[in-house]
C-alpha positions in Angstrom: 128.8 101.1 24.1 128.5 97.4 23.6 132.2 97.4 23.8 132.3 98.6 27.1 133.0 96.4 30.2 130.2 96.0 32.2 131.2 97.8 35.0 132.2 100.6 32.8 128.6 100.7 31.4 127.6 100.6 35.2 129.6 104.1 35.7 128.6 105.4 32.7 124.8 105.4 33.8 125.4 106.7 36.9 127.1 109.9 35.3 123.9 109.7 33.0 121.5 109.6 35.6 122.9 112.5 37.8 120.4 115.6 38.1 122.3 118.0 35.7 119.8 119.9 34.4 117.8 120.8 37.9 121.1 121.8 39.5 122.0 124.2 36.8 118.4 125.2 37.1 119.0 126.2 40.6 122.2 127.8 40.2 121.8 129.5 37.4 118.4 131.1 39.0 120.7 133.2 41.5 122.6 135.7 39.8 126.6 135.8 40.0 128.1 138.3 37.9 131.9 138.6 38.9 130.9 141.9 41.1 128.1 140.4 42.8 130.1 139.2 46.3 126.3 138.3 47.5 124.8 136.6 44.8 128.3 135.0 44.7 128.6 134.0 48.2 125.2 132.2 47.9 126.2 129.8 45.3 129.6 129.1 46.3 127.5 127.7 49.4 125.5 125.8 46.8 128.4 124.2 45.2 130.1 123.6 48.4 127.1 121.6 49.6 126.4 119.9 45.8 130.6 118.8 45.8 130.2 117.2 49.4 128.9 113.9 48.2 132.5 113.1 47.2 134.7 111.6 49.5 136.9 114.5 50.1 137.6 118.0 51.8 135.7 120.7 50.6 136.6 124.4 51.3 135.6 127.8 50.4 139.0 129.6 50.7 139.1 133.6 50.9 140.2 135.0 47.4 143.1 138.2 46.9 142.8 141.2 45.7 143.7 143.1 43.0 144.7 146.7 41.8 141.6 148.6 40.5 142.6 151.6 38.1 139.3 154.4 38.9 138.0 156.5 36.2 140.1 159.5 37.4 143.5 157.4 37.6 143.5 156.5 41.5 144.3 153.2 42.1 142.6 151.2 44.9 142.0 147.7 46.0 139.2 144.9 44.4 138.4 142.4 46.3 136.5 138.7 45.0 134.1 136.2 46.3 135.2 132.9 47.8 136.6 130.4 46.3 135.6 126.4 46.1 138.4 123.6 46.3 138.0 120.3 46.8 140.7 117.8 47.9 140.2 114.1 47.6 142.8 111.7 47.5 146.1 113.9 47.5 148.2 110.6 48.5 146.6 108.4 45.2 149.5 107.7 42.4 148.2 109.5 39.7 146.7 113.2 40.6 144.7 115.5 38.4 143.1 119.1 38.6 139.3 120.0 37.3 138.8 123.4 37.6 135.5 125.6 37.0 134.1 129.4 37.6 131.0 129.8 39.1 130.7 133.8 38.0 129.0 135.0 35.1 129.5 138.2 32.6 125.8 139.4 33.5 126.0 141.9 36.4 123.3 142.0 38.9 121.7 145.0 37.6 121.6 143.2 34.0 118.3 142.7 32.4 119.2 138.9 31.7 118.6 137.3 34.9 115.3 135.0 33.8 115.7 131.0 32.2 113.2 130.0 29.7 113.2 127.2 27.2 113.5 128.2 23.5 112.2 124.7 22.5 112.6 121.2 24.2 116.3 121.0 23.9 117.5 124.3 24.2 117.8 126.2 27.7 118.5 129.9 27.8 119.6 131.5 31.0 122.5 133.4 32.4 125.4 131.1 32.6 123.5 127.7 31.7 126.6 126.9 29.5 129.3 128.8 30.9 129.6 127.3 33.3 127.3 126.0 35.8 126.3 123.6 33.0 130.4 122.6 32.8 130.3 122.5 36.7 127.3 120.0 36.9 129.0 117.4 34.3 132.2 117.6 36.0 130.3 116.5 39.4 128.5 114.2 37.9 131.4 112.8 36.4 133.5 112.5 39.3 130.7 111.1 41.4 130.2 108.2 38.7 134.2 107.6 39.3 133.9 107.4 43.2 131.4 104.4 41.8 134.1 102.6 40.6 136.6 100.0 41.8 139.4 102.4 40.1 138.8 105.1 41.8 141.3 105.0 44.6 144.4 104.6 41.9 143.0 108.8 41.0 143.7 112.2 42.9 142.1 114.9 42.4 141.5 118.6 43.6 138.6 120.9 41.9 138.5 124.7 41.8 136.0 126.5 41.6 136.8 130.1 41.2 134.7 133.2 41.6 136.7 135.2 39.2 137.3 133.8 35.5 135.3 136.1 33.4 137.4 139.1 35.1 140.9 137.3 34.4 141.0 135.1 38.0 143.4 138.0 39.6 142.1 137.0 43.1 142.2 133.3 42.4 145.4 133.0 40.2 147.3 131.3 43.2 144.8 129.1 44.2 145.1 127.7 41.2 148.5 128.1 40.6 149.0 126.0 43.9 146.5 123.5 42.8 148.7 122.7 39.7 151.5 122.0 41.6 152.2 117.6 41.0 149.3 117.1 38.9 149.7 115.2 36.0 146.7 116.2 34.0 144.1 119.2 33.8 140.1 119.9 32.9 138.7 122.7 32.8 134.8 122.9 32.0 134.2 125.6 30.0 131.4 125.0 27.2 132.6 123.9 23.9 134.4 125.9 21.5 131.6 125.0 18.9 128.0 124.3 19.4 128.9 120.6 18.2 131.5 119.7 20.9 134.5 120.7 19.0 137.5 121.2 21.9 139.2 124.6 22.0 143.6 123.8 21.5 145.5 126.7 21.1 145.0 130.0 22.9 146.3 133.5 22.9 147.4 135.1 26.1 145.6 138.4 27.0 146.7 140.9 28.7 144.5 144.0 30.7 146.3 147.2 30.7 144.5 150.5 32.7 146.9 153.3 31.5 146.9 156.6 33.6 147.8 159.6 32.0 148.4 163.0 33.8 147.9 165.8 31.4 148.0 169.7 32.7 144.5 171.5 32.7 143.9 175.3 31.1 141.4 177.4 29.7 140.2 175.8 26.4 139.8 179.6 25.1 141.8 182.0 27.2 145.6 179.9 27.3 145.0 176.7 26.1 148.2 176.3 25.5 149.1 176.1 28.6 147.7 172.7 28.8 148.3 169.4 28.3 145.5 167.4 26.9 145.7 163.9 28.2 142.7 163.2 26.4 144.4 163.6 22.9 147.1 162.2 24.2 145.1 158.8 25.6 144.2 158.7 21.8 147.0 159.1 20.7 148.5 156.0 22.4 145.0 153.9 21.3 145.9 155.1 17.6 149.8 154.0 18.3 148.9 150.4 20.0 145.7 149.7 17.6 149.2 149.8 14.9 151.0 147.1 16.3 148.1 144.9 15.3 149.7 142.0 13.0 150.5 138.6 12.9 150.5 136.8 16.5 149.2 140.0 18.2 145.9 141.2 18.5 145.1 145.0 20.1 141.5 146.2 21.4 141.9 149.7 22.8 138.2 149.6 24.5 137.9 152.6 26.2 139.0 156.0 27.4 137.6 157.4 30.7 138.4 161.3 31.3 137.5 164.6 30.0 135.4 167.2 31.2 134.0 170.7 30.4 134.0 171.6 26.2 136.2 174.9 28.0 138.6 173.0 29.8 141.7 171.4 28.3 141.5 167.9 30.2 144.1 166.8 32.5 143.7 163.4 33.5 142.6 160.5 31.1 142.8 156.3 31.6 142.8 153.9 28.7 141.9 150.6 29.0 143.2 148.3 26.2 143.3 144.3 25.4 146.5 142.5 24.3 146.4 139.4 22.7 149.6 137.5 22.2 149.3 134.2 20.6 152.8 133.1 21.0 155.5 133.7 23.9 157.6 135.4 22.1 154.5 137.6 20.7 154.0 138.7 24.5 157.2 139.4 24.9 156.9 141.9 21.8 154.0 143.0 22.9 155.5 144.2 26.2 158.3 145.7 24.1 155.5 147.7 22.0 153.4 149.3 24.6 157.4 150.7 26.7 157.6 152.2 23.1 154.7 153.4 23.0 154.3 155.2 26.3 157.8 156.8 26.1 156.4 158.1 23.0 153.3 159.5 24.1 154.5 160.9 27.2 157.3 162.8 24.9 155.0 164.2 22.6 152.3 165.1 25.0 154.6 166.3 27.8 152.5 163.7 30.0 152.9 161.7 32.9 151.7 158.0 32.0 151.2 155.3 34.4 150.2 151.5 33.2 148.8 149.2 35.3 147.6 145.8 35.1 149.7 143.3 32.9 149.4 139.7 30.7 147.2 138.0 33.4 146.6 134.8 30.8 150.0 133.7 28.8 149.7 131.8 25.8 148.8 128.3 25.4 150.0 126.7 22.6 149.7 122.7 21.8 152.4 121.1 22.7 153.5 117.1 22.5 151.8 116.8 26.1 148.6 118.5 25.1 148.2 116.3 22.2 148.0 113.6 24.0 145.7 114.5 26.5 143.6 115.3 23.4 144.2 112.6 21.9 142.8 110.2 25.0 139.8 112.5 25.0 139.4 111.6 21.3 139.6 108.0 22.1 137.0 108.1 24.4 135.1 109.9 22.6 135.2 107.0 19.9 134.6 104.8 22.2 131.2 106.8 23.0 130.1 107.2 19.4 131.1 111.0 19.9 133.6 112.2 17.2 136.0 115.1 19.1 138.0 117.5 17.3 139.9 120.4 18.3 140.8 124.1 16.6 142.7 126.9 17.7 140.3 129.6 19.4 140.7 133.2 20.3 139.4 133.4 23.8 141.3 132.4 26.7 140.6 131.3 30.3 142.2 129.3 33.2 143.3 126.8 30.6 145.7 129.4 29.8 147.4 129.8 33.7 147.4 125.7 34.3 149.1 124.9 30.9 151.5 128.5 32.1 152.2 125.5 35.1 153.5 123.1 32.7 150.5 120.9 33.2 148.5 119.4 30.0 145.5 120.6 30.1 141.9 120.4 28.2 139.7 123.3 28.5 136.5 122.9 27.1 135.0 119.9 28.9 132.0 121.6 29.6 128.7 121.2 27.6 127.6 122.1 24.2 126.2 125.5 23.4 126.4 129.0 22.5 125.9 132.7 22.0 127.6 132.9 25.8 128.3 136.6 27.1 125.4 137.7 25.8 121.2 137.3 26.5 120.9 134.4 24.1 123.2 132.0 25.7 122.1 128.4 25.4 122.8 125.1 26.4 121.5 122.3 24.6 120.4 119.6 27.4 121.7 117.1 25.4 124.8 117.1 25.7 124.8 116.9 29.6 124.8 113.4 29.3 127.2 112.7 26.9 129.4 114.8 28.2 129.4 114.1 31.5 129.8 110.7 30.1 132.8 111.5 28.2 134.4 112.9 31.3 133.5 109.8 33.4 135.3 107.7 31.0 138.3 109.8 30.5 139.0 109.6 34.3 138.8 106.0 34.4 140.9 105.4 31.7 143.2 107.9 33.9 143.0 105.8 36.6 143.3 103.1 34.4 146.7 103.6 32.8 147.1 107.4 32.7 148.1 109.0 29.7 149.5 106.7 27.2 
């Protein structure tokens, strides 16, 4: 820190000083699971009111919808909550995007709705790390930068999306859009590792809702007069659960169907995760579940419909990526933080900006852990020096970009 200019260090405390831990108090106290469109609504207003002290225009911009796959096989339409973007600056030379979720896993029917403190560090509540505690750094961040005399050189649009942990099919555009002519990307999920370590590499994933159309009979009487789409639901789990290797993992997670133990069941849906880590692994994955099908439907004498598709394609590191890493790595050093990256299974919005061609690092958020599940935690902490780091990387972005 004694290395830093002085009005560096002046920025710095700002970004220190903002009230991170009461706002993700507040906002974490209202639940917004991805299906909540209430509980959603109310802290997009939130957020839309916290993100006005910057000097831009904020919105809350109506999401799209998406094909929904009911447990009988009939296909409707899912709509999403609003979504938060902020403009500021769009004419400034060098333009960046910072993008967030304000949903949760935890529906509003799940028992984990209640913060508490699990000693004088550690914060447990629904979504305290992923992400309202990401989306009070990056504010505080960016409001330290609007302290500085570099601020005009920076552009930036954030996007606050009501749909991550479902795979952003309603917001996928907006942010899509948002990449367009931006030279650099954040997005604030929590840390890969409780102690700060940055996610790099990602899989894709893909959501797949497969509909098959069996023929029903008496389970006694002509049963083979059916067609069991049961069985053959299975049947396809079994075949796709076998293409799991190298570069490609498989999660058949559940089958919906069935019926009466006298009735041969006609109508069955499977739901199954693909993870590609590569390009060309999506591309085989693809190949492998046509196979599949054709084979199932042959065997089975069933009608099988798929829906969905690879919502999130891979993000490998390329030279770009590495270094925007890297600068984040500098500043870190500069901070006394040591930053390091490793590959990590999950995926997120990273995944569709870096799809853009933009570089892009995705866990800027704070340190934590056990996220999607009632023990998540954020350790206080790290709200300062990460919403430090963050205020230093965008100054050295206005500063003289990416070197």
């Amino acid at each position: 820190m004694a290395t830093l200019a002085r009005s560096l260090s002046a920025v710095l405390d700002t970004a220190a000083a903002a009230p991170m831990l009461s706002q993700i108090q507040t906002w974490a106290a209202i639940n917004s699971g991805s299906r909540n469109l209430a509980g959603l609504a109310t802290v997009a207003g939130l957020l839309a009111d916290a993100f006005s002290v910057l000097p831009g225009e904020v919105e809350l911009v109506d999401a799209g919808t998406s094909e929904s796959v009911a447990a009988d096989g009939t296909v409707g339409s899912l709509a999403y909550g609003r979504n938060l973007r902020v403009t500021v600056r769009p004419d400034a030379p060098f333009q960046i995007l910072l993008t967030g979720h304000m949903d949760t896993v935890f529906a509003v029917d799940h028992p984990f709705q209640a913060l508490r403190w699990l000693d004088a560090g550690s914060l447990n509540g629904p979504g305290v790390a992923d992400m309202k505690g990401g989306i009070a750094v990056m504010l505080a961040a960016l409001a330290a930068l609007e302290r500085s005399t570099l601020a005009p050189r920076l552009g930036y649009q954030v996007i606050l999306n009501s749909d991550e942990e479902v795979g952003s099919l309603g917001s996928a555009a907006l942010i899509a859009e948002a990449a367009r002519g931006k030279r650099a990307a954040f997005t604030y999920e929590p840390a890969a590792l409780p102690d700060g370590t940055l996610a790099g590499a990602r899989p894709g994933s893909g959501n797949f809702s497969i509909a098959i159309e069996g023929r029903s009979a008496h389970a006694g009487r002509n049963p083979e007069d059916g067609r069991n789409a049961i069985l053959a639901a299975a049947d396809l789990a079994l075949r796709l659960a076998d293409a799991v290797g190298p570069g490609l993992s498989v999660n058949p997670a559940k089958i919906d169907g069935g019926g009466p133990n006298n009735m041969v069941p006609d109508r069955a849906v499977l739901r199954v995760n693909m993870r590609p880590r590569t390009p060309e692994d999506e591309l085989r994955a693809r190949t492998l579940l046509g196979e599949a099908v054709a084979a199932v439907a042959a065997r089975h004498d069933v009608r099988v419909h798929v829906h969905g598709g690879f919502n999130r394609p891979p993000k490998p590191m390329d030279a770009e990526a590495e270094r925007l890493f890297g600068l984040v790595r500098e500043c870190g050093t500069e901070l006394g933080l040591a930053i390091g990256w490793k590959a990590s299974g999950g995926v997120c919005d990273g995944n569709n900006i870096a799809a853009c061609g933009v570089p892009v690092v995705d866990t800027m958020g704070v340190r934590g852990g056990a996220i999607h599940s009632s023990d998540e935690y954020l350790i206080v902490d790290s709200l300062t020096e990460r919403a430090q780091l963050s205020a230093l990387v965008l100054m050295r972005l206005a500063e003289r970009g990416i070197a």
